[in-house]
C-alpha positions, 0 to 999 in steps of 0.5 A, a space after each residue: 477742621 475745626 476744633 472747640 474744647 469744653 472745659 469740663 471739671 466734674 466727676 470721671 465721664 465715661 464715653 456715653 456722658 462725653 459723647 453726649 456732651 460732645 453732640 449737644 456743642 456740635 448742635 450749638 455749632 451748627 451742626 443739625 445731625 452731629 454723628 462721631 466719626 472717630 474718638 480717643 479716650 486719653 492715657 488709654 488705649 480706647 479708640 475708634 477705629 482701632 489702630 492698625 499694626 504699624 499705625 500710630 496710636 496717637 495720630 490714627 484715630 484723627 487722621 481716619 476722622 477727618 479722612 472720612 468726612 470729620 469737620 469738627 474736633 472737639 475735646 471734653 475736658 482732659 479725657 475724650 477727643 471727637 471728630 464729628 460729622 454733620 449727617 444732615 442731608 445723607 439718605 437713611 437707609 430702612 430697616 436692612 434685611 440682614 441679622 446676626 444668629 448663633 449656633 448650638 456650638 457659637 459659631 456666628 452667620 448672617 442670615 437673610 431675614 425674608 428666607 430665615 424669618 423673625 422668628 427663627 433663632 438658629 442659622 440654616 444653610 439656605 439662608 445664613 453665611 458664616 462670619 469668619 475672618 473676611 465677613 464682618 457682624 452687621 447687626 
């Protein structure tokens, strides 16, 4: 993997300012689609993916980077760290035919959308599937 650091000196940055910074360098390092694949905020807790019970925080968030298709680590200054892709080449998928609803009670669902609708802002049993712990929310 290769690894590149901005040295950045200016005010806090909160994520969205150090991934954009991250993004414009992965872009001058030729890389057309750049797309973060895993990140660590460092002295916090902040990571994706999240570690896991019985993994290390310190080494998870890399190994699953570059495990999964990370080619470019790149530091902003003293505070974030990103594994990056180049997503160039992969096929975008349309709009999916899957969304999230809620109940009267907060119960979440993953509704097909050509049975339930656009407009439709409650689940049905027809079209919707309650998210629980083995479903995950798409959208």
């Amino acid at each position: 993997m290769h690894n590149l650091h901005i040295d950045y000196r200016g005010d806090a940055l909160s994520y969205q300012g150090a991934s954009l910074l991250a993004k414009g360098i992965a872009r001058q390092n030729q890389m057309a689609e750049p797309t973060i694949v895993a990140w660590r905020k460092h002295d916090s807790p902040d990571m994706s993916p999240a570690a896991y019970e019985g993994s290390d925080p310190e080494t998870w968030w890399e190994k699953y980077g570059e495990g999964n298709g990370g080619r470019l680590e790149i530091s902003v200054g003293d505070e974030y760290c990103f594994i990056m892709m180049d997503t160039r080449g992969y096929e975008t998928v349309d709009e999916l035919p899957l969304r999230n609803l809620s109940d009267a009670r907060g119960d979440h669902y993953l509704c097909y959308t050509p049975m339930i609708g656009r407009s439709t802002t409650l689940p049905n049993e027809e079209s919707c599937t309650r998210l629980d712990g083995w479903l995950a929310d798409q959208y």
